[in-house]
matplotlib code that plots the C-alpha trace (Angstrom):
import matplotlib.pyplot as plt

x = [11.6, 13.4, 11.2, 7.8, 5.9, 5.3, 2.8, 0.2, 2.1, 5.4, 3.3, 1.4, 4.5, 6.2, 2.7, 2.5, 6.6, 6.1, 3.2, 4.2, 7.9, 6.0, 4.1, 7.0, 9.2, 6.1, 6.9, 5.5, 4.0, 3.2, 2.6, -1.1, 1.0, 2.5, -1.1, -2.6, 0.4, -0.2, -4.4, -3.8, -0.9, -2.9, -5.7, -3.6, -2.1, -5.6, -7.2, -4.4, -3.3, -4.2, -5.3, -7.5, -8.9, -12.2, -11.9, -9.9, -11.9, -14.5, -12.0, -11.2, -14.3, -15.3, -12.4, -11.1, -7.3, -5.6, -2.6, -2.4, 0.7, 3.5, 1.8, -1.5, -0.7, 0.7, -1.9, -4.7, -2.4, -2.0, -5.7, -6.6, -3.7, -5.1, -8.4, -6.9, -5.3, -8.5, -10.4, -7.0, -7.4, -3.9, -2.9, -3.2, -0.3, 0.3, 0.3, 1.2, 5.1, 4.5, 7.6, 9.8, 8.6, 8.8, 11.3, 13.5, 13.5, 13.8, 10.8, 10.9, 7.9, 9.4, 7.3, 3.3]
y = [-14.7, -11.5, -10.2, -11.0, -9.0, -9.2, -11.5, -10.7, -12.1, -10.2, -7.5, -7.3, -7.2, -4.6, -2.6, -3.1, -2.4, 0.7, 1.7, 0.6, 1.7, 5.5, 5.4, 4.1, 7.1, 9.5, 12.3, 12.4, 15.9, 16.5, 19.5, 20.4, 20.3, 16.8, 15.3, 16.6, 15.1, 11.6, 11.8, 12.8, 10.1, 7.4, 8.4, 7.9, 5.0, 3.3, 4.8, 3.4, 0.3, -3.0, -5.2, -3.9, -0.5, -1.7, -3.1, -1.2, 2.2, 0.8, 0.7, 4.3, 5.0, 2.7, 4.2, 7.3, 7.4, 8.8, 11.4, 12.9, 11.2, 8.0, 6.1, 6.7, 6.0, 3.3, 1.7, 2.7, 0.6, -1.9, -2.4, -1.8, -4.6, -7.0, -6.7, -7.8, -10.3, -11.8, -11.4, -13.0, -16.3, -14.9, -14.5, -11.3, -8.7, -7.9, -4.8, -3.6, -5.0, -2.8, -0.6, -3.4, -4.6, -1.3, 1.2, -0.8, -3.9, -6.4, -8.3, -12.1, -12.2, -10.0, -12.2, -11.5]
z = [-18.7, -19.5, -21.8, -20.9, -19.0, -15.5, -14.2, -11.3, -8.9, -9.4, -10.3, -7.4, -5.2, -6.6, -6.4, -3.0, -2.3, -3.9, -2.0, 1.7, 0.9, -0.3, 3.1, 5.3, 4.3, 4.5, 7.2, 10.6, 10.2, 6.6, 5.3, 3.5, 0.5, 0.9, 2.1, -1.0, -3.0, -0.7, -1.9, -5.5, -5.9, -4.3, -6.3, -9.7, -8.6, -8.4, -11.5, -13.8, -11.8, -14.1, -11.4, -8.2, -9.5, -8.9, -5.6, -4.1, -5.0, -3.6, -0.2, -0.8, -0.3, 2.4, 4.4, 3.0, 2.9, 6.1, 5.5, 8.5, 9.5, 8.6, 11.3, 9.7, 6.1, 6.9, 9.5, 6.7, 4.0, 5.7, 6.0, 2.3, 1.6, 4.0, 2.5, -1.1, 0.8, 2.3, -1.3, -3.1, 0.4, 1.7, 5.2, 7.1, 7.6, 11.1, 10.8, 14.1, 12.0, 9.1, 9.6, 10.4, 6.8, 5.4, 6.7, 9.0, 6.9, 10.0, 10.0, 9.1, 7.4, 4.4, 1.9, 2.5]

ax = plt.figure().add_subplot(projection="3d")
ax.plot(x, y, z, "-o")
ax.set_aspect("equal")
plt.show()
């Protein structure tokens, strides 16, 4: 309905667009200012997110979040998502597909 509020399904995936869309479009060779930018963001993002601060702290801190490159960002996201997944009994990302998903859009598997 129009005028609910989103549930944590719909929810989720527009978390997780946002995020992979952010990382997909990060540069190759950011600057010290635009990794710092990447941390704090993420950082935020996690404290005030309803659903998986917990968790998913616990993965920041299990595998500190890489910004030293697209490729990175996007291999370490990829990983933190998949471990949701796993915890949530949905299938894995491939994520060697994750810019296909993301940045090119071509991938068939749009909806994980």
């Amino acid at each position: 309905m129009e005028n609910c509020p989103a549930d944590s399904v719909t929810l989720g995936k527009a978390a997780w667009t946002l995020l992979h869309t952010t990382a997909a479009y990060y540069p190759d060779r950011p600057a010290p200012s635009q990794m710092d930018s990447m941390r704090a963001f993420m950082t935020s993002f996690i404290d005030n997110y309803p659903c998986f601060s917990k968790e998913f702290k616990q993965y920041m801190v299990d595998e500190p979040i890489r910004v030293g490159s697209r490729k990175k960002l996007s291999e370490w996201l990829c990983r933190q998502h998949n471990k949701v997944n796993e915890k949530l009994g949905k299938p894995a990302f491939d994520c060697k597909v994750v810019f296909d998903r993301w940045l090119q859009g071509s991938c068939k598997e749009c909806d994980q």
